[in-house]
N, C-alpha and C positions, 0 to 999 in steps of 0.2 A: 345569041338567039334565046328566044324562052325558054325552050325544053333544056339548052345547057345548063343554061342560068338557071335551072327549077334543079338542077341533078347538082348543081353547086350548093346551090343553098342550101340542100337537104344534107351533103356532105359534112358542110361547115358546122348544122345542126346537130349532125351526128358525132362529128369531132368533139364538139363543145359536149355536149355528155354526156362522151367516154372520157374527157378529161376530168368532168365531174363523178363518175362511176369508179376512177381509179383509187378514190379516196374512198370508198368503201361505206358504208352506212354511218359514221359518227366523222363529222369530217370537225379536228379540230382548226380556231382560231390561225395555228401555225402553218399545219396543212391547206388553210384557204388561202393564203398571202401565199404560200406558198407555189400553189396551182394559178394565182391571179393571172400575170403576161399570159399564160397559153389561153387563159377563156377569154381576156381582151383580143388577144389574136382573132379568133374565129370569133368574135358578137362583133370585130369589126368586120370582119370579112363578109360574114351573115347580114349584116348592117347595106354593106354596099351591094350586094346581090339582090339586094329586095329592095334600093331605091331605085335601082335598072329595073328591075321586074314592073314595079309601080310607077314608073315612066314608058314602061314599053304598051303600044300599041298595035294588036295582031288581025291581019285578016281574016283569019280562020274565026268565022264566028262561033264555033265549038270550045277554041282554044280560048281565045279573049275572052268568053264568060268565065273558065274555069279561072284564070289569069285576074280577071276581076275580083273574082270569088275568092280565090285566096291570098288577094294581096296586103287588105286589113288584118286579118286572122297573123297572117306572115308578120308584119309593121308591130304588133303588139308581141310574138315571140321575139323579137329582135330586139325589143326594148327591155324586157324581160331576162336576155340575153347580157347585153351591158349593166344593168342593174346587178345582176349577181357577179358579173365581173369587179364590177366597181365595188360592190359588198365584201367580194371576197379578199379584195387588195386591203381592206379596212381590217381583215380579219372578224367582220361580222359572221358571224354563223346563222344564227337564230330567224334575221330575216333575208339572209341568203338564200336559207331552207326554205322561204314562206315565198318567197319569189322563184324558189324552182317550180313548185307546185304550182302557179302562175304561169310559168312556162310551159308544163306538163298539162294544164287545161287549154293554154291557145294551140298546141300542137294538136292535140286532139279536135278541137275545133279547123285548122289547117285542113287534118285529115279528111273529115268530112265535109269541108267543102268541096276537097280535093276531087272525091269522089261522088259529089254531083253531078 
């Protein structure tokens, strides 16, 4: 249902970085490869909760706007999501950084659709 799926995603979102938060403000190269498998774990899980989201269609015309509303916003964290996963398997740091911040603006944008 959507409201699961909405309290999934948000999980998986919140997983994804506290895994990123455990490495502390200078995350190095080794420390990235290092955290890689857990942020792939959750950007894939985050990944499939938002193509059920953005295949689902809801009667509630309250709910289905919001559901519209944040399901690009959502598609572009998730992408955002694998990007630094995949960055960080590289041991890129630099634009892993540039891509959380990335993350950290579609969230925000999420948010205030959310709250439409």
């Amino acid at each position: 249902s959507y409201l699961n799926d909405s309290a999934a995603v948000t999980q998986s979102i919140r997983d994804f970085s506290a895994v990123l938060a455990s490495a502390g403000d200078a995350i190095t190269p080794a420390e990235a490869r290092r955290m890689a498998p857990a942020l792939v774990t959750q950007a894939q899980r985050a990944r499939a909760l938002c193509d059920r989201l953005g295949a689902q269609r809801l009667d509630d015309q309250r709910l289905e706007a919001q559901r519209a509303a944040v399901v690009g916003p959502l598609a572009r964290v998730c992408t955002s999501m694998e990007a630094i996963a995949r960055l960080a398997g590289d041991g890129n740091v630099r634009v892993m950084t540039e891509r959380v911040a990335d993350m950290n603006a579609g969230l925000a944008e999420v948010r205030h659709e959310g709250a439409s």
